[in-house]
C-alpha positions as CSV (number, residue, x, y, z in Angstrom):
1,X,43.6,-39.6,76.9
2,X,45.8,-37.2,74.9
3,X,48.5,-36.5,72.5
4,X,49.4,-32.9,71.9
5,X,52.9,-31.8,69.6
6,X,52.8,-28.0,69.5
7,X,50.8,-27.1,72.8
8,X,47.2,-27.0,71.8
9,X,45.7,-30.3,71.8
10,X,47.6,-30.4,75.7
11,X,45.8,-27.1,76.4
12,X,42.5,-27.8,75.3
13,X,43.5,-31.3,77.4
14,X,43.9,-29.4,80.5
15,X,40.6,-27.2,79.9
16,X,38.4,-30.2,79.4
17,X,40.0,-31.6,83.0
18,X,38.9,-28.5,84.4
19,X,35.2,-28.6,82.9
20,X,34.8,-31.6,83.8
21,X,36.2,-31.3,87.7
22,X,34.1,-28.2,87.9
23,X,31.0,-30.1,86.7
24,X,31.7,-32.8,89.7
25,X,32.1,-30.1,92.0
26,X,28.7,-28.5,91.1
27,X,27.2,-31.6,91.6
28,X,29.3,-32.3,95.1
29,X,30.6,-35.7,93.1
30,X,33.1,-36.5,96.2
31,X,33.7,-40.3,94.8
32,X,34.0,-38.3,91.2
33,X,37.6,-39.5,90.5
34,X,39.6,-37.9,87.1
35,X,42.2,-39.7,85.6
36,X,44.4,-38.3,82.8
37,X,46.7,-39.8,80.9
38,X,49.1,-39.0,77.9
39,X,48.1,-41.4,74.7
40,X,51.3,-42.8,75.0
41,X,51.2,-44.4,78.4
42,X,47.2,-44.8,78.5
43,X,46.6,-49.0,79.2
44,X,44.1,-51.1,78.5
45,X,43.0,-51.2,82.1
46,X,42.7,-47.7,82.1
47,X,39.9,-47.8,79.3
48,X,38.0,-50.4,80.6
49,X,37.8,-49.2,84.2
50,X,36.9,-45.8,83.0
51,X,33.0,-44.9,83.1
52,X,33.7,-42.3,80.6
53,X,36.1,-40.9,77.8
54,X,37.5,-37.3,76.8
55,X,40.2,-38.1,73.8
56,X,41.9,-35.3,72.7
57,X,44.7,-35.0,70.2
58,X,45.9,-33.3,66.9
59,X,45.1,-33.5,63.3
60,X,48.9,-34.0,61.8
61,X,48.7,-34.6,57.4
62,X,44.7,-34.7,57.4
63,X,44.3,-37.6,59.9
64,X,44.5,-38.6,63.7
65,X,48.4,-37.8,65.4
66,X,50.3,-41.3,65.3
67,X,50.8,-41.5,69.1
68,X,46.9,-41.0,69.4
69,X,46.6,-43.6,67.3
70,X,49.1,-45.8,68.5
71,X,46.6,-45.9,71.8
72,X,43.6,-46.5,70.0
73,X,45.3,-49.4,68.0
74,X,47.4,-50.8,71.1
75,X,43.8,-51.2,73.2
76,X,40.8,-51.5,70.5
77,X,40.7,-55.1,70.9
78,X,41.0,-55.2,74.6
79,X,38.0,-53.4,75.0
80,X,36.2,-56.3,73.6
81,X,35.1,-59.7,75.1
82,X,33.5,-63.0,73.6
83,X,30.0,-64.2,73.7
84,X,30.7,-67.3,72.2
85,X,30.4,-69.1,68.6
86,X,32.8,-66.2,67.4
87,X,30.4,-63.0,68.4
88,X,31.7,-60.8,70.5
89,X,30.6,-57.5,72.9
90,X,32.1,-54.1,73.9
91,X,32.9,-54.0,77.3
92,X,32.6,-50.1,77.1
93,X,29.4,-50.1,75.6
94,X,27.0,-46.9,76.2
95,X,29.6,-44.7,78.1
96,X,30.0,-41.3,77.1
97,X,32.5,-39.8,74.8
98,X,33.4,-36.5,74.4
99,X,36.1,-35.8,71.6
100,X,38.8,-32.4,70.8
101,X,40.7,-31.9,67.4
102,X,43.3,-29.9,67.2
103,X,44.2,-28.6,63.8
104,X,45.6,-26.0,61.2
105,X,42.9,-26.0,58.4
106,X,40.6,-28.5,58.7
107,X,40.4,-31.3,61.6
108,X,37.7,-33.3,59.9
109,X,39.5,-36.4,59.2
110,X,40.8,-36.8,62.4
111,X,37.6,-36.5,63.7
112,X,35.9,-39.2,61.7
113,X,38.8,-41.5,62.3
114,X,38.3,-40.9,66.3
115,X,34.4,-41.2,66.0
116,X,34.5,-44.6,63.9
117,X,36.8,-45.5,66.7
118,X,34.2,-44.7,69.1
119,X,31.3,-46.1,67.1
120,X,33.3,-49.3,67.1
121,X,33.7,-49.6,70.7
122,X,29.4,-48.8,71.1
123,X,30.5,-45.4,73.0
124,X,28.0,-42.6,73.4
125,X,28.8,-39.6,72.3
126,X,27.7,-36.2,74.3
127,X,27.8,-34.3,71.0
128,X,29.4,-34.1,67.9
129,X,33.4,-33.7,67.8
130,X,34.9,-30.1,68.9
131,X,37.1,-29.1,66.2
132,X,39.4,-26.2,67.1
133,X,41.4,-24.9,64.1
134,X,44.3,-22.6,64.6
135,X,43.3,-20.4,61.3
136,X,46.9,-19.9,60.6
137,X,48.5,-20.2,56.9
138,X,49.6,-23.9,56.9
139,X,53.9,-23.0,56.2
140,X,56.3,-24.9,57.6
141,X,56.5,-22.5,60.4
142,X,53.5,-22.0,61.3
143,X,52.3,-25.5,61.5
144,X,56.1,-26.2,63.9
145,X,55.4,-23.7,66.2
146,X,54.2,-23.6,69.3
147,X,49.9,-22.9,70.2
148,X,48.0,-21.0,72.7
149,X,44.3,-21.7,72.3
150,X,41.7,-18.9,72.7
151,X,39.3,-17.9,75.4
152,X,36.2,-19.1,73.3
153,X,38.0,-22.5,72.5
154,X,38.8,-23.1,76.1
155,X,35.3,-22.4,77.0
156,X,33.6,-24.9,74.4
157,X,36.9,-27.6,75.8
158,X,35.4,-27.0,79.1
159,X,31.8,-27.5,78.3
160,X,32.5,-30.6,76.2
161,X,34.7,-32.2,79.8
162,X,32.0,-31.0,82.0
163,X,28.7,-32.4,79.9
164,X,30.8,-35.6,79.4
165,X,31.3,-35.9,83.6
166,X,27.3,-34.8,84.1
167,X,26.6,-37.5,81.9
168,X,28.5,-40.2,83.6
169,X,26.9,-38.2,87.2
170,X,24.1,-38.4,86.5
């Protein structure tokens, strides 16, 4: 799942796909089946039939991009089911997680808000979140305009999608 608003969180999107197809390829994963979705049209039924999650969005005013979290509060409660005498389970509990930031300055509170997300739900994560900041001077401009995200930061997006999908693998 993903939300992007000036091209970087889609790019880093689109280089954890490729880690993580690559990964499935290595391993010669021929049922390995890849589905992507925007935030915004992500369903329930998507999360729960899912054996594993790569969220990826942008940090917008120190916290989590609305549309990203728009998804997270449209399906949070879906992903749970009742045990009885009001207790209830996670019905995605132990999959792995891999999560992306991307941001201006900082990133970190977006990433909490995605991994106390992810705690809730009882996911796994492969590693701590991947926090690509732009490093440009947070003006107006800079923080409207469009992204291109670097060599190295596709390479640690691609790493992050591909240990996520060996973990589900294997």
């Amino acid at each position: 799942m993903w939300h992007s608003r000036t091209g970087l969180a889609r790019q880093m999107a689109d280089a954890l796909e490729q880690g993580a197809l690559a990964v499935a390829a290595e391993l010669e994963a021929a049922d390995f089946r890849l589905v992507r979705r925007k935030a915004a049209e992500a369903t329930p039924n998507e999360l729960l039939g899912a054996d594993g999650y790569l969220f990826c969005a942008p940090e917008n005013l120190a916290s989590l991009s609305g549309e990203m979290k728009e998804f997270f509060d449209r399906c949070y409660y879906q992903a749970f089911a009742s045990r009885g005498g009001g207790d209830e389970v996670s019905l995605l509990l132990g999959r792995p997680v891999g999560v992306a930031i991307a941001a201006g300055s900082d990133g970190s509170g977006a990433a909490r808000q995605v991994e106390r997300i992810c705690q809730g739900w009882r996911l796994r994560p492969v590693g701590p979140a991947l926090v690509q900041r732009n490093g440009l001077e947070q003006t107006r401009e800079n923080i409207l305009a469009p992204k291109q995200i670097s060599a190295e930061a596709r390479g640690e997006c691609r790493e992050l999608g591909g240990l996520v999908a060996a973990t589900v693998l294997l």
